[in-house]
C-alpha positions in Angstrom: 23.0 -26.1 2.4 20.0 -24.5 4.2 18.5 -26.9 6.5 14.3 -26.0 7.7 13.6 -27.0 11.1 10.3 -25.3 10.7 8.4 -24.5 7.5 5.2 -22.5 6.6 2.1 -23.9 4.5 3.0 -23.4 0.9 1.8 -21.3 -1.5 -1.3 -23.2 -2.6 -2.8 -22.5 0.5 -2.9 -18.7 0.1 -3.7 -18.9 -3.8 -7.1 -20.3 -2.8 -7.6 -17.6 -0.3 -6.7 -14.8 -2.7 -9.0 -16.2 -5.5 -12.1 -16.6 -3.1 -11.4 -13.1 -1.9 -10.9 -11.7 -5.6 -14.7 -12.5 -6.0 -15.9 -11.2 -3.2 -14.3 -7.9 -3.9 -14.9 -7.8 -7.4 -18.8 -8.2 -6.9 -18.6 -5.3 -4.1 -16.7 -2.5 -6.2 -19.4 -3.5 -8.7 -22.1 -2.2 -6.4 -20.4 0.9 -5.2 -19.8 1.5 -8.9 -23.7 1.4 -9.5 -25.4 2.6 -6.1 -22.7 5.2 -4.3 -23.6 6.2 -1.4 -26.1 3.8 -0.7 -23.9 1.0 -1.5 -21.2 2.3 1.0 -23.6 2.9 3.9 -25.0 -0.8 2.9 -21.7 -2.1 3.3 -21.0 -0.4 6.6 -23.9 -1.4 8.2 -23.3 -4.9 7.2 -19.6 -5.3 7.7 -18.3 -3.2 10.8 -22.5 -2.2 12.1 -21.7 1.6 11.6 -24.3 4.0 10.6 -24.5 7.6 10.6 -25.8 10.1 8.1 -22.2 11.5 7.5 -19.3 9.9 7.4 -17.2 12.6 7.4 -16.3 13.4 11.0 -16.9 17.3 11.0 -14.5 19.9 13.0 -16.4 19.4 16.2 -16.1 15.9 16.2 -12.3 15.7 15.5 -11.7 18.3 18.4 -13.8 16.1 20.7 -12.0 13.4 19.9 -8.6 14.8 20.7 -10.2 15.9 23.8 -10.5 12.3 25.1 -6.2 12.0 24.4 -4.6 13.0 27.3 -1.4 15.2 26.8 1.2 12.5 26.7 -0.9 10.9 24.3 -0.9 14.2 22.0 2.7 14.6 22.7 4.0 10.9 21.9 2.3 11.4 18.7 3.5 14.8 17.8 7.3 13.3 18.5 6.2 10.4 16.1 5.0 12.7 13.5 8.0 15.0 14.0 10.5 12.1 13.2 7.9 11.2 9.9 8.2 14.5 8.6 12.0 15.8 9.4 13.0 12.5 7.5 10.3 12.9 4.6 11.5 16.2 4.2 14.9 15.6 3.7 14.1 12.5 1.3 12.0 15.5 -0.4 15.1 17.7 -0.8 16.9 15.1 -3.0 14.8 15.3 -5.8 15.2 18.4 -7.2 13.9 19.8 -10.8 16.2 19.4 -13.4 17.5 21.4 -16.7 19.9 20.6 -19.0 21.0 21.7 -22.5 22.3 18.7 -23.7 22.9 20.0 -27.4 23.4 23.3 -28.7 20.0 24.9 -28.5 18.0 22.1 -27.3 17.1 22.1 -23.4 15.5 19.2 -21.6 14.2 18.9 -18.3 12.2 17.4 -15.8 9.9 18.2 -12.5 8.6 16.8 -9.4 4.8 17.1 -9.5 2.8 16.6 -6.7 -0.2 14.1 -7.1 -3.5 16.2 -6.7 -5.4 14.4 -4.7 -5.1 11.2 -2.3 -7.4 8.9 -0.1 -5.3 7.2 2.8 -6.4 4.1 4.1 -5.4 3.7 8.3 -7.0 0.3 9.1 -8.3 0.1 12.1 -11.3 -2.2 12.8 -8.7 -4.9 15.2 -6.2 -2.1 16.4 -6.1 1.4 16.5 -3.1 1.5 14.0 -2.9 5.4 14.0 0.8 5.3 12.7 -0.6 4.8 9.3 -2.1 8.1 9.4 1.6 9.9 9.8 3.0 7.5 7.0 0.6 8.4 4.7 -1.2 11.8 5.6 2.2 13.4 6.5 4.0 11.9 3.2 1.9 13.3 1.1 1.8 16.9 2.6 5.1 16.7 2.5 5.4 16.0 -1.1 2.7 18.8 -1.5 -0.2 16.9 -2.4 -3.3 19.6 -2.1 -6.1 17.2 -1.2 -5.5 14.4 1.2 -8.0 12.6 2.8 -8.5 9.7 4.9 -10.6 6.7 5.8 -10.1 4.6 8.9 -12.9 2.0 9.9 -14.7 2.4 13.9 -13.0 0.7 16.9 -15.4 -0.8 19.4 -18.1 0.7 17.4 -16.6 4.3 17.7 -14.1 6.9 15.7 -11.2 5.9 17.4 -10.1 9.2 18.9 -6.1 7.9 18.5 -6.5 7.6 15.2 -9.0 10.7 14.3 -6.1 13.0 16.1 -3.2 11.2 14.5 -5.5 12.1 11.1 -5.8 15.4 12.0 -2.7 16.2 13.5 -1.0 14.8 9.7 -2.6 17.5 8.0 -5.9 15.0 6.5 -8.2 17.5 4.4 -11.3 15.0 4.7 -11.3 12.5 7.7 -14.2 9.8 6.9 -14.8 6.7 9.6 -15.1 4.4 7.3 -13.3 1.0 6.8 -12.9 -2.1 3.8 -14.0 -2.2 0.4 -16.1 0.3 0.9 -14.0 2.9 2.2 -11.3 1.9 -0.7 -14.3 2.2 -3.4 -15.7 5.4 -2.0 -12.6 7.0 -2.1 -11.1 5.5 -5.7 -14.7 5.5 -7.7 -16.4 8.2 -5.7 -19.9 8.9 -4.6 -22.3 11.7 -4.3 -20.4 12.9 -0.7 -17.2 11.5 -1.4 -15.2 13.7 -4.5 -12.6 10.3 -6.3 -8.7 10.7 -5.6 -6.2 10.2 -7.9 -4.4 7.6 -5.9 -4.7 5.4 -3.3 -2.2 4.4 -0.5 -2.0 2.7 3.5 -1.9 -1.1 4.3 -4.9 -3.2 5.4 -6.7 -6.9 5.5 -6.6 -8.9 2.3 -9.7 -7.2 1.1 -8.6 -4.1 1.4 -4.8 -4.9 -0.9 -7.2 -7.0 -3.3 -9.6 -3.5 -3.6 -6.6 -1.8 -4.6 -5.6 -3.8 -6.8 -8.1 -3.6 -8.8 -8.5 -0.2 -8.6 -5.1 0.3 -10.1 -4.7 1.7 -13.3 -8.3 3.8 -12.1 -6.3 5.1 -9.9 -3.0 4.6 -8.7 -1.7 3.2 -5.4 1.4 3.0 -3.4 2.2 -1.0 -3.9 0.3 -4.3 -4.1 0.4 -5.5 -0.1 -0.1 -8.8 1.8 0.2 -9.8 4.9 3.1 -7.9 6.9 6.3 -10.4 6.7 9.2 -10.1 9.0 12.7 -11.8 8.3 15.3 -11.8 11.3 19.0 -12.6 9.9 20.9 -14.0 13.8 24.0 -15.3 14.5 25.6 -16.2 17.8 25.8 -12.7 19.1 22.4 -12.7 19.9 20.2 -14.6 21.8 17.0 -16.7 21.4 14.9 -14.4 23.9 15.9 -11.5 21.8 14.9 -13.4 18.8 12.1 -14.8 19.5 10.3 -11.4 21.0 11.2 -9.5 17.3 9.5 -12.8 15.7 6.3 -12.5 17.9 6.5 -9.0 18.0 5.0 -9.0 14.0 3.4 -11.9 14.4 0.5 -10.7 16.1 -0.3 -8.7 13.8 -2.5 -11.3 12.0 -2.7 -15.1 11.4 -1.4 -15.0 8.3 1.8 -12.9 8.8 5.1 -14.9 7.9 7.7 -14.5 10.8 10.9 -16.2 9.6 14.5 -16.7 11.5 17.6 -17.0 9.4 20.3 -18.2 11.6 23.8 -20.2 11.3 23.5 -21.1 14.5 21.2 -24.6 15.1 21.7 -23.9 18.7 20.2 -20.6 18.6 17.3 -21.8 15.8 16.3 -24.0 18.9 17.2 -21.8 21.9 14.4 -19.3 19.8 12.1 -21.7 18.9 12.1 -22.8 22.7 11.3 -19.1 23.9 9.2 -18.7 21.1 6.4 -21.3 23.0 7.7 -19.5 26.0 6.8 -15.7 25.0 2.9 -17.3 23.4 2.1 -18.5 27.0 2.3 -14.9 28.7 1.6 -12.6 25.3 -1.4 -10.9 25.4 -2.2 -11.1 21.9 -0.3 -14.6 21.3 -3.6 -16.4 20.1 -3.3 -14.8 17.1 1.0 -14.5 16.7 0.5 -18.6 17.7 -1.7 -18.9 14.9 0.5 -17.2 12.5 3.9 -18.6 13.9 2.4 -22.2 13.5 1.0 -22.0 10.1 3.6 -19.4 8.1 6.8 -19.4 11.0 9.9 -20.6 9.7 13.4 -21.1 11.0 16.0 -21.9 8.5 19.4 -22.8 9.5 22.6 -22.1 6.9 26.1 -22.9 6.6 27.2 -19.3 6.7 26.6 -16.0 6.3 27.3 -16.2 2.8 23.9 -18.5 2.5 22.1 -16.3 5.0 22.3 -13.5 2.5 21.3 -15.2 -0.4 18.7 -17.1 1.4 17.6 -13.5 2.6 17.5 -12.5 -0.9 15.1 -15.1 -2.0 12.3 -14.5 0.5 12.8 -11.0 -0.3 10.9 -10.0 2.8 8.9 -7.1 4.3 10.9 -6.2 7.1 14.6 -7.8 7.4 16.1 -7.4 10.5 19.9 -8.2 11.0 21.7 -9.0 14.3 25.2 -10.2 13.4 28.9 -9.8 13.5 28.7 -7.9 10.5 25.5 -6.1 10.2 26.8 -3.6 7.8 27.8 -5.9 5.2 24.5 -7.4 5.1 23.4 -3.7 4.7 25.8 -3.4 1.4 24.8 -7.0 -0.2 20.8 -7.2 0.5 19.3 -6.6 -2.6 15.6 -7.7 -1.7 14.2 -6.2 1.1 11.3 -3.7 2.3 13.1 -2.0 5.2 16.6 -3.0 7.0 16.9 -2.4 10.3 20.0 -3.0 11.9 21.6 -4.6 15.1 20.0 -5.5 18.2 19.6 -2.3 19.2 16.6 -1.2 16.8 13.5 -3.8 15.4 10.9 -3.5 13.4 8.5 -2.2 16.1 10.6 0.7 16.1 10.1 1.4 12.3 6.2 1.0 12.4 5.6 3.4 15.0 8.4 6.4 15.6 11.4 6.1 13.8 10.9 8.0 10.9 10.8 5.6 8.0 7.5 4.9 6.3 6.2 1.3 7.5 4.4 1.1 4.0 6.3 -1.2 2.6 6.6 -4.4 -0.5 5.4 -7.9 1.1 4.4 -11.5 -1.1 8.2 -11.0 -2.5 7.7 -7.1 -4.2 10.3 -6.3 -2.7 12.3 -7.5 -5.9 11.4 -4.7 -8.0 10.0 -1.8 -5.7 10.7 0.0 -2.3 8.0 1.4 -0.1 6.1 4.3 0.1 8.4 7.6 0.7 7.8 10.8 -0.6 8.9 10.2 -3.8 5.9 7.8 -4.4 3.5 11.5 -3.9 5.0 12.9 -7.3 5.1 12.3 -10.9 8.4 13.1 -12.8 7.0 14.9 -15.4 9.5 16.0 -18.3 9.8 18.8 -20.6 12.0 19.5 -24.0 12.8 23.2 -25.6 14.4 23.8 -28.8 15.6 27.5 -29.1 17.4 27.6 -32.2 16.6 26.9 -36.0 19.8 25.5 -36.3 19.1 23.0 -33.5 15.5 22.2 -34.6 16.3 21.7 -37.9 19.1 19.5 -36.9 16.9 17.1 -34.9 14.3 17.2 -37.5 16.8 15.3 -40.2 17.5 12.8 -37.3 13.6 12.4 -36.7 12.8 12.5 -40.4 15.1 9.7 -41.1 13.7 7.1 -37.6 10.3 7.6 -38.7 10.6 6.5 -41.8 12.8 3.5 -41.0 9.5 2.7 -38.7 7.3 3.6 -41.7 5.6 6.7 -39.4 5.3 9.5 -42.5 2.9 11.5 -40.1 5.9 11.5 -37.8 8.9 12.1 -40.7 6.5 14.8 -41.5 7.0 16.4 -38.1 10.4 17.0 -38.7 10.3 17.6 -42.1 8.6 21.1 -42.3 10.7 22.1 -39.5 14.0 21.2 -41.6 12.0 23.4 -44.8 11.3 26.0 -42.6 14.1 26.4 -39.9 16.8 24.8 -42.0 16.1 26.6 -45.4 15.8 22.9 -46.9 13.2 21.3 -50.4 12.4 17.9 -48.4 9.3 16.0 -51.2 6.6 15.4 -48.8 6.6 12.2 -47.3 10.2 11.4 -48.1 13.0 11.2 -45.5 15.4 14.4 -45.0 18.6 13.2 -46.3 21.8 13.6 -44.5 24.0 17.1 -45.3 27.1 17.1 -47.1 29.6 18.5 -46.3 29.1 21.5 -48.4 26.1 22.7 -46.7 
């Protein structure tokens, strides 16, 4: 039976959060919905004290700011963007158009269609977090998306040039400094300088997920996101350093982010646990991964591996990392996960900046029913149906005749009806069901 040396607060605590932050967003979309522009510069002057009279960085500015990038800079992040787009594109090539005649006469088929237009959200206002401009800008090029634009908030009052050349470098059609609601309004509702997408995609604070939200269904979006989650799955082949710098390693990312060890091992639970109060003496940023490893760190110890995975598949978490005898197996049984990654030698770290994979990914437990943003998210599987034969149509009409009426549609029967008079040579009554042929006809 799972044992908890260490437990987070519980679920109460953040449903009070979400419901205070629900209002304020609700009451902010509202504005942009009736003032536009002015609402968003009202918003940006009062949230991250950035003015300008155009948000939209123009050509000059971009190239000034990849001017203040050295050339490794540039060159780390073309490698980055490399590995983005060689493994987008080959996630592209497996989804191919489809046509099939799957009766005599009657074709049906699908396409991949690419999404018109998309805002990309690259937060920004704590860190620079430019690898959410390849995950998203680069994705959606990828999938052929013909308008993609972008919205990152300033850094130290400022574009931040990392991010405005990671933007640019992607491919970004429209590169706005921008950050929050606003940015997420601007880009989902519109204004008089900012043309609406058609969907909406990149992580950010609490405000930012809860904007989306409720913006869905206006437009669409890539998932419903928390606070980034990491899950490491250890046995005895690993040690509590190791451990213990993956755990941190995503912790600092925010107070609220849930860093959780999964272990057989009580001797390594505690060995981790120790060099986790180690690692928060000398980490830069370990005010804020103490924060979040005292109020939502966990360490849960199981019988066996057999638990771990089930456990595993409970919290359903962001990022799962595995370091075990048998890292592969866990890779075969995981169900609920955002991202695996897999042995000691690759972490999470590794995902989020310059693997490959998106970093997008399900948190809050999503991972249940949805994967993370990949190409595939870009385009809409659109199908299409042919009927080339009067034989075939009138065929199908009988069958459609006879399911409409059992659901008392006429309008529908109807619909196959005059094809069966006209294409099958037929005398159907109006409004009557096409009765089976005999065997004579």
């Amino acid at each position: 039976m799972a044992i908890w040396l260490k437990r987070g607060k519980d679920a109460e605590y953040r449903a009070d959060a979400d419901r205070k932050v629900r209002a304020t967003v609700e009451e902010i979309l509202g504005d942009i919905e009736k003032r536009g522009d002015a609402a968003v510069r009202d918003l940006s002057r009062k949230f991250d004290n950035w003015d300008r009279a155009e948000f939209r960085l123009s050509p000059a500015e971009i190239d000034a700011c990849m001017a203040e990038l050295s050339d490794q800079d540039l060159s780390d992040i073309a490698f980055a963007q490399t590995q983005v787009r060689n493994f987008a594109q080959k996630q592209r090539a497996t989804l191919t158009d489809l046509e099939v005649e799957t009766l005599p006469g009657v074709t049906l088929g699908h396409k991949h269609v690419p999404i018109a237009a998309v805002g990309c959200y690259v937060p920004g206002g704590k860190y620079p977090l430019l690898a959410s401009a390849h995950m998203s800008v680069l994705t959606a090029k990828v999938a052929g998306c013909g308008r993609v634009i972008t919205c990152a908030p300033p850094f130290n009052g400022r574009p931040a040039p990392a991010i405005v050349a990671a933007q640019h470098m992607a491919g970004a059609d429209e590169i706005y400094v921008l950050g929050g609601i606003q940015a997420i309004g601007a880009m989902a509702i519109g204004t008089e300088s900012i043309k609406p997408v058609d969907m909406l995609v990149g992580p950010g604070n609490a405000f930012v997920a809860e904007a989306k939200r409720q913006l869905y269904g206006r437009v669409g979006i890539d998932l419903f996101a928390g606070p980034t989650e990491t899950l490491v799955i250890a046995d005895d082949t690993v040690d509590g350093e190791i451990c213990a710098t993956d755990l941190l390693g995503q912790a600092e990312h925010g107070p609220t982010t849930p860093a959780i060890l999964l272990t057989n091992s009580e001797k390594l639970a505690r060995d981790t646990m120790n060099e986790v109060q180690r690692l928060l003496a000398i980490l830069p940023t370990g005010d804020v991964a103490r924060k979040a490893w005292e109020d939502f760190g966990e360490v849960i110890v199981c019988d066996s591996h057999e638990e771990m995975l089930a456990e595993a598949d409970r919290i359903a978490s962001e990022h799962v990392q595995v370091m075990t005898d048998r890292d592969m197996w866990f890779r075969d049984n995981l169900t609920n996960y955002g991202a695996l990654f897999l042995g000691p030698r690759t972490n999470v770290a590794y995902g989020d900046k310059v693997i490959g994979t998106n970093h997008t990914l399900p948190t809050m437990k999503a991972a249940r029913y949805t994967g993370g943003l990949w190409v595939g998210k870009f385009l809409k599987t659109c199908t299409w149906q042919r009927v080339d034969t009067d034989e075939a149509s009138a065929m199908i009409g009988e069958y459609a005749s006879r399911l409409s009426m059992l659901e008392g549609f006429v309008g529908h029967a109807e619909q196959g009806n005059i094809r069966v008079r006209r294409y099958g040579g037929r005398n159907i009554p109006y409004g009557t069901a096409a009765s089976p042929r005999v065997a004579a006809e």
